[in-house]
C-alpha atoms as one frame of an Amber mdcrd trajectory, in Angstrom:
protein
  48.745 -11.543  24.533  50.373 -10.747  21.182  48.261  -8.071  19.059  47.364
 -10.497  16.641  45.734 -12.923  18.962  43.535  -9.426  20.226  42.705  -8.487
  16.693  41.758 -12.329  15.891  39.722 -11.765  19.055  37.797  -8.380  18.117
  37.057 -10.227  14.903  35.157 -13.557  16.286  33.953 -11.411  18.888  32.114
  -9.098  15.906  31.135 -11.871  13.795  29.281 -13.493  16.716  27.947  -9.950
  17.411  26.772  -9.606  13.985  25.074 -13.181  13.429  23.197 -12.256  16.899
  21.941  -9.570  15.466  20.498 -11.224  12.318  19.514 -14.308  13.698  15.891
 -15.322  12.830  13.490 -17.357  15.475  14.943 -21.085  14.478  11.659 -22.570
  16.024   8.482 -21.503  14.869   4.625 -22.617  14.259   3.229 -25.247  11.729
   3.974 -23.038   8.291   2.610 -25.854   6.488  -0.499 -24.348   5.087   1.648
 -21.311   4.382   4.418 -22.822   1.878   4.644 -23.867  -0.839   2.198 -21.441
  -2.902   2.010 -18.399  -4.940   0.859 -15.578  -3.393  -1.144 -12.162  -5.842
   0.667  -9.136  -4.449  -2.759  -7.437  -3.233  -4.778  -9.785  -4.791  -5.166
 -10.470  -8.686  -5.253  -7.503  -9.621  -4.641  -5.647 -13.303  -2.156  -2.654
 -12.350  -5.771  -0.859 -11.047  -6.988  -0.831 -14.894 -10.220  -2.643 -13.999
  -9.484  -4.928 -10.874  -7.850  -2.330  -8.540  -4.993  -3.878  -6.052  -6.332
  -4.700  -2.838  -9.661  -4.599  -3.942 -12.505  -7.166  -2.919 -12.671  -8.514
  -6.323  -8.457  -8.699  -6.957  -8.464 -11.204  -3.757 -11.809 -13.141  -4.750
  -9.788 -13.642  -8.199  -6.729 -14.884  -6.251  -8.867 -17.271  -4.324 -11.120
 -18.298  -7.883  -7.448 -19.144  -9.618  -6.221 -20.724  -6.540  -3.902 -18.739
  -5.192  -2.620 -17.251  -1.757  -2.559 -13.704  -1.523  -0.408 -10.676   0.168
  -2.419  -7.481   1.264  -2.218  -4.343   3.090  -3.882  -2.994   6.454  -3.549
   0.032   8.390  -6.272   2.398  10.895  -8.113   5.639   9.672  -8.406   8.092
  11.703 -11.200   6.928  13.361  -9.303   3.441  14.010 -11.090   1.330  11.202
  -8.299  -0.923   9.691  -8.534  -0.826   5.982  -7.006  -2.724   3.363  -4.653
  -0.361   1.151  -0.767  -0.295   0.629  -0.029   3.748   0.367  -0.502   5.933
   3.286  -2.263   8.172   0.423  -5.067   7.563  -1.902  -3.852   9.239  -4.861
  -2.107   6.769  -6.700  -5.102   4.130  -6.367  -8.235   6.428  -6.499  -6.701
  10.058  -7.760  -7.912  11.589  -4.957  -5.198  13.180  -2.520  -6.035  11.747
   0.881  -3.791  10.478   3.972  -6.049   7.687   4.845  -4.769   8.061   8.993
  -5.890  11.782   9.255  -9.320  10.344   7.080 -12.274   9.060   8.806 -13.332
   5.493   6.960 -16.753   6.914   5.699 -14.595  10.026   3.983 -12.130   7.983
   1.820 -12.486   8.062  -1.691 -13.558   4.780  -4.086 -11.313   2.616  -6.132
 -11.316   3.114  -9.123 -13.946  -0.217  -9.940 -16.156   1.870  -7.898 -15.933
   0.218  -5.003 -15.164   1.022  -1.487 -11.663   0.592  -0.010 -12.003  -2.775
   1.875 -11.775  -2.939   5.612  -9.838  -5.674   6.980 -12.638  -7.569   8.772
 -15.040  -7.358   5.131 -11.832  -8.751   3.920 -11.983 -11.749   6.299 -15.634
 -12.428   5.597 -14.765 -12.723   1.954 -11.777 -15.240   2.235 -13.427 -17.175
   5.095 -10.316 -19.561   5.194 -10.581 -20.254   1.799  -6.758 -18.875   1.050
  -3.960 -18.192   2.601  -2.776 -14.982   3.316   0.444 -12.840   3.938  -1.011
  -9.733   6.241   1.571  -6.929   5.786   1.266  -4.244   8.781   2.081  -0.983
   7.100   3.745   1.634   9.444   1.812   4.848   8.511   0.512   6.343  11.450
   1.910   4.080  14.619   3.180   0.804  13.672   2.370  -1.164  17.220  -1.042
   0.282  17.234  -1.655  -0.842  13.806  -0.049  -3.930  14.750  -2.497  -4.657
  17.714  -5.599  -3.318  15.892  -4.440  -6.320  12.930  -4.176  -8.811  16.056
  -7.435  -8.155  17.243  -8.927  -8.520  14.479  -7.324 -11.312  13.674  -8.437
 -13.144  17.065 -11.405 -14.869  15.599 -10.199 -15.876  12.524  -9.296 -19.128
  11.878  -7.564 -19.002   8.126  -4.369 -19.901   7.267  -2.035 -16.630   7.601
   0.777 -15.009   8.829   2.067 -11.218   9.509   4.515  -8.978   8.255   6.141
  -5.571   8.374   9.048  -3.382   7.364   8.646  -1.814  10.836  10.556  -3.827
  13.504   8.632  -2.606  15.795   5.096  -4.208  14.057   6.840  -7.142  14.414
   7.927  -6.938  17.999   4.487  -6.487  18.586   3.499  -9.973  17.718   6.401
 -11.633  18.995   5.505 -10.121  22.858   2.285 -10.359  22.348   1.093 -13.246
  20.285   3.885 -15.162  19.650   1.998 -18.046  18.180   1.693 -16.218  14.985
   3.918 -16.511  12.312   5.570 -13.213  11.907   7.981 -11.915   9.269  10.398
  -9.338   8.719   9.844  -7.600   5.425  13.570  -5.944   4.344  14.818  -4.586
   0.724  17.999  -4.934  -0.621  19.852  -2.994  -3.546  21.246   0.582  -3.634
  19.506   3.282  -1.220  16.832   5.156  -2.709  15.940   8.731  -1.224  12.437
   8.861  -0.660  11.661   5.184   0.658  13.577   5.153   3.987  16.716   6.970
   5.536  19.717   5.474   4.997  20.396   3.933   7.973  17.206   2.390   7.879
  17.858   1.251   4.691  21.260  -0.084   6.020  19.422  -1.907   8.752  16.918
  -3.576   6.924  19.297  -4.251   3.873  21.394  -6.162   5.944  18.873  -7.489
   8.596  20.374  -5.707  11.040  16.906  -5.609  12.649  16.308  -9.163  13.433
  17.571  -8.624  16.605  14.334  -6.223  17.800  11.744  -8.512  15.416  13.426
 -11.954  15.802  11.043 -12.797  12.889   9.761 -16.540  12.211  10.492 -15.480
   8.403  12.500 -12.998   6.038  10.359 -11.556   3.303  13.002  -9.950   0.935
  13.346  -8.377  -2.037  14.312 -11.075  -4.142  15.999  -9.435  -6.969  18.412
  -7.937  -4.759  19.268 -10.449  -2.122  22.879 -10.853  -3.430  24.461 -10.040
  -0.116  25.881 -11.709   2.816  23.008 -11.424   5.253  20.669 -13.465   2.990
  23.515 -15.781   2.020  23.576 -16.527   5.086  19.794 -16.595   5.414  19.366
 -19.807   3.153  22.655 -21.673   3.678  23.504 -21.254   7.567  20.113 -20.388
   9.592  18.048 -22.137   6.970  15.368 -19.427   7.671  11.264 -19.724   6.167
  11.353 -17.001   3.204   8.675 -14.956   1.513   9.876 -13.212  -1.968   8.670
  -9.880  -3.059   8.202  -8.596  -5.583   7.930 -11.481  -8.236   6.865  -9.470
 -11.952   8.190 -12.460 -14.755   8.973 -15.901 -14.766  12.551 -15.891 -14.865
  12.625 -14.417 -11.369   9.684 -16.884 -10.091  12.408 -19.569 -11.743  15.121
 -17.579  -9.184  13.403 -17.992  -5.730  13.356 -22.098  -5.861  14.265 -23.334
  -4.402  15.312 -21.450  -1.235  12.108 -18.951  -1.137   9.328 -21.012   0.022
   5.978 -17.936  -0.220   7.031 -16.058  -3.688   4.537 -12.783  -3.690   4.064
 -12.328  -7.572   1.651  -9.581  -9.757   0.972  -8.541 -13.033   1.910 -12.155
 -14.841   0.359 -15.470 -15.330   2.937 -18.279 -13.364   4.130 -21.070 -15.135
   3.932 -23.357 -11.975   4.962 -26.711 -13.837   8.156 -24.873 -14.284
């Protein structure tokens, strides 16, 4: 065999290595009271001026304007899963606190006053009346807070689905509850030190992680999805999106019409657009 024909070989051999790898779940559950909405990244919220994100009254304000909405959940350290998006309270309430080494009744308010929501006060609230995009955030360990979010999740009966940037979140449901619509949350543009390594970066840039998560849906960062995997994404594999994060119109106008759940904040959507 000429050298050619072996090189042509080593080629279609990596390309069919690589599309393995990146390969969503073609098949998955009835989306259908998933799609086509908007979705208030952590609720309706006002950039924590007077409606705090992931507060109780940012997600009844979702629901009251009729939208879906994307929130956060992860355990204390005494295994109560809250609602919040950073592993530390600072940025939300200004007090500096690493909510898995913090027993529930010792975190700090929002700034409305409020408690930090738990997950299952959450669920009372919505009662079904919106759908939501559950993101499992890896602080702490991500299959434990994975399982903790199934669990409580058991007797719900809501429209929703589940996502993470850990792989191994997602894993979780696809072993264990595999009815679920699960997503894989990845970012694309440059690396940024501080937010992941950079082969983690690579991996999730380029959904190299598929392969562990085999995800139902992609939730990417739609500003920076100009890349091969996600070209591939919504013209070959035809795969259920979610785009985060949506801040103006002209990018809402950008995920139609291949982004089915666009996550927006801190603008009013023109949805006659």
């Amino acid at each position: 065999m000429s050298g050619l024909m072996w090189a042509v070989l080593v080629l279609l051999a990596l390309v069919i290595l690589y599309l393995w790898l990146i390969a969503p779940r073609r098949a998955h559950p009835d989306a259908s009271q998933l799609t086509g909405r908007l979705y208030a990244h952590r609720g309706l919220h006002d950039g924590n001026r007077t409606v705090p994100e992931n507060s109780l009254a940012a997600f009844q304000k979702a629901i009251d304007a009729g939208y879906g909405f994307e929130l956060d959940v992860q355990l204390t350290a005494d295994n109560i899963l809250v609602v919040h998006h950073d592993g530390n309270t600072r940025r939300v309430c200004g007090v500096d606190t690493e909510i898995k080494h913090t027993n529930y009744a010792d975190l700090p308010q929002l700034p409305d006053g409020t408690p930090i929501p738990t997950f299952q006060q959450l669920l009372t609230l919505v009662d079904g009346k919106a759908p939501m995009i559950v993101e499992v955030k890896p602080y702490g360990k991500p299959r434990e807070n994975a399982a903790a979010t199934h669990m409580a999740l058991q007797s719900y009966s809501g429209p929703y689905c589940v996502e993470s940037f850990h792989p191994l979140s997602v894993r979780y449901f696809r072993k264990h509850a595999p009815q679920i619509i699960r997503g894989q949350l990845a970012m694309g543009g440059h690396f940024k030190p501080g937010e992941a390594d950079l082969i983690t970066h690579f991996m999730l840039k380029n959904l190299l992680v598929n392969v562990f998560s085999r995800p139902h849906f992609v939730a990417y960062d739609c500003a920076n999805d100009h890349n091969l995997s996600m070209w591939l994404m919504k013209h070959l594999f035809h795969s259920l999106l979610a785009a985060w994060t949506v801040r103006d119109q002209r990018l809402l106008d950008y995920t139609r019409p291949a982004y089915a759940m666009p996550i927006f904040e801190l603008f009013t959507p023109d949805q006659d657009r």
